[in-house]
Each structure stands twice: as structure tokens, then as C-alpha cells.
N, C-alpha and C positions, 0 to 999 in steps of 0.2 A: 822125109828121107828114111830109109830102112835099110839098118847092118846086118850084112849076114856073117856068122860065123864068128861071131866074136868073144862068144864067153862057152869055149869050150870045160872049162876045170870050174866054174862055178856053177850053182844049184839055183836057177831062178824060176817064179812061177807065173804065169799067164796075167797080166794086170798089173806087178808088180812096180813101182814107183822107182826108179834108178836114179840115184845122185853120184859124180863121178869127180871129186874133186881135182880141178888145175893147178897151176901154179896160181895162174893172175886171179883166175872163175873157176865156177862150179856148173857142170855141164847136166844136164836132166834129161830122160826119155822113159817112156813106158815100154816094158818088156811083152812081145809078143806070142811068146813060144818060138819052138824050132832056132832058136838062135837068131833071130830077127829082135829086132828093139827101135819103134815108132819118136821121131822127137824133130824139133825143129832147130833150123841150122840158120847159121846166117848166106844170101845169099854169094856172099865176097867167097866162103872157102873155095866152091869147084872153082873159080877163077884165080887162087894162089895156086893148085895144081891140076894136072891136066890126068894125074894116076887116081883110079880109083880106089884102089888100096890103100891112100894114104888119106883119102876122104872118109872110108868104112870103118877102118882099122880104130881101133880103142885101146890106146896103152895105157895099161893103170894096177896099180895094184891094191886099191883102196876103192872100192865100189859100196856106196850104201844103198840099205835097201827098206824101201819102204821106212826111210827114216823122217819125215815130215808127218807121219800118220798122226803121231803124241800130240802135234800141233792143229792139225784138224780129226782130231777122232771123232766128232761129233759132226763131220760132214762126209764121212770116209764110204764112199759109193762100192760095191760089191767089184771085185779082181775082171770078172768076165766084163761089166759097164764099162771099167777103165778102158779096159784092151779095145770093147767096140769102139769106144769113144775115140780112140787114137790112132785103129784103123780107120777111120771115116775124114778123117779132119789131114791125114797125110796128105801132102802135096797141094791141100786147101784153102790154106792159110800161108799167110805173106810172115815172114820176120820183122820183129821191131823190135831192138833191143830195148826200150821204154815201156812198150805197148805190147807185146805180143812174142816175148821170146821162149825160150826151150821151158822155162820153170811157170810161167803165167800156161802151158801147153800142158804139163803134167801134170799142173793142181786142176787144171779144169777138167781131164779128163778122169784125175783120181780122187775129185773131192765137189765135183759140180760150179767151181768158181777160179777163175783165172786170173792168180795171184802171186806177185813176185817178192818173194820178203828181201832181194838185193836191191830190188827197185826201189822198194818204201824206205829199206834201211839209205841207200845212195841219197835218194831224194831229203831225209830228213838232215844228211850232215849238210846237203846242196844249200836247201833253207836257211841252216842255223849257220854256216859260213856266211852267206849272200844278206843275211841278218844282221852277223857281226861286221859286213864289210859297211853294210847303210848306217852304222851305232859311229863306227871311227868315221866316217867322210862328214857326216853331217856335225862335227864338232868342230 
């Protein structure tokens, strides 16, 4: 999916890594230029509304940018690779919220590996509850 026209008052550059924090999550897309911004969505949104405007639109006033780089500096692919890499993969790729969402979409295209650090984090409390649940049952 591709926003148009959404960051008119801020300063982004072609490649650039977008993190856009929610309430519940944190939402990620690659910035294209021109006001476009490349990322993937779950396929449920256009079926809560039928207005495109309210699919495109980006309210927020906390945008980070290129903030995961600290974390992969040492895989950090050149701004123009990103951008090809996530014009190419638009519309390409299915959603998974496990497997394949907005942040596993961004790291691969800004870092060559597609990696979700809510997922590992989710999955690690998943483990060590379903851990603690097998320690009390079996007593």
C-alpha cells in the first residue's frame, strides 16, 4: 500500500526507515519520496472502512526515523536499496502478523533480513508464561 500526501511539515529522505508509534503498536513503512511511504498493512483495514482517506491518512505526531539503524548498523543497506527494495515487494507480499508484518517489511528492505523485534519480544513472554503455566500444572 502507498500514502500519498501525508507528511507534509516534516523533512524525510528517500530510503528512510519510518516508525510511527500507536497506542496498542507500532506501525513501520519505508519513505519513498514525494510524499509516498511503501509498508505493509493488514489485509482486515480496507474492510473496517470503505473511505480511502481514512486508510491513507497518518495521524501522529511522533514519527521516528531511522531509529532501529543503532540496532542494525552493521547490516544497514544504502537509503536508494531500501526505497528499490520496497517499491518492488508493494503489493507482493501477503500479511502476517507472526510471519511477515509492517516491521519484518522494513528491516528487510533497510537492513537485508526480515525481523520483527515485537515478535521475538511477544513470543519470549509467550514461552516463558506457557513455561510457567507447565511448572504449576505438573505439581
Amino acid at each position: 500500500v502507498l500514502f500519498g500526501g501525508c507528511f507534509t511539515y516534516l523533512q524525510f529522505h528517500r530510503g528512510d526507515l519510518l516508525e510511527v508509534p500507536r497506542t496498542l503498536f507500532v506501525h513501520f513503512g519505508i519513505y519513498l519520496g514525494e510524499n509516498r511511504v511503501a509498508h505493509l498493512m493488514p489485509d482486515i483495514l480496507p474492510a473496517l472502512t470503505d473511505d480511502r482517506r481514512q486508510i491513507q491518512r497518518v495521524v501522529t505526531n511522533n514519527i521516528l526515523v531511522n531509529h532501529m539503524d543503532r540496532l542494525f548498523k552493521d547490516r544497514l543497506l544504502g537509503s536508494e536499496e531500501a526505497a528499490r527494495r520496497a517499491e518492488k515487494l508493494v503489493g507482493a507480499t501477503a500479511y502476517s502478523l507472526l510471519w511477515n508484518n509492517c516491521e519484518h517489511f522494513v528491516t528487510y528492505c533497510r537492513y537485508g533480513a526480515p525481523v520483527s523485534l515485537r515478535v521475538i519480544d511477544f513470543l519470549k513472554i509467550s514461552v516463558g508464561t506457557f513455561s510457567c503455566t507447565l511448572k504449576i500444572t505438573k505439581k
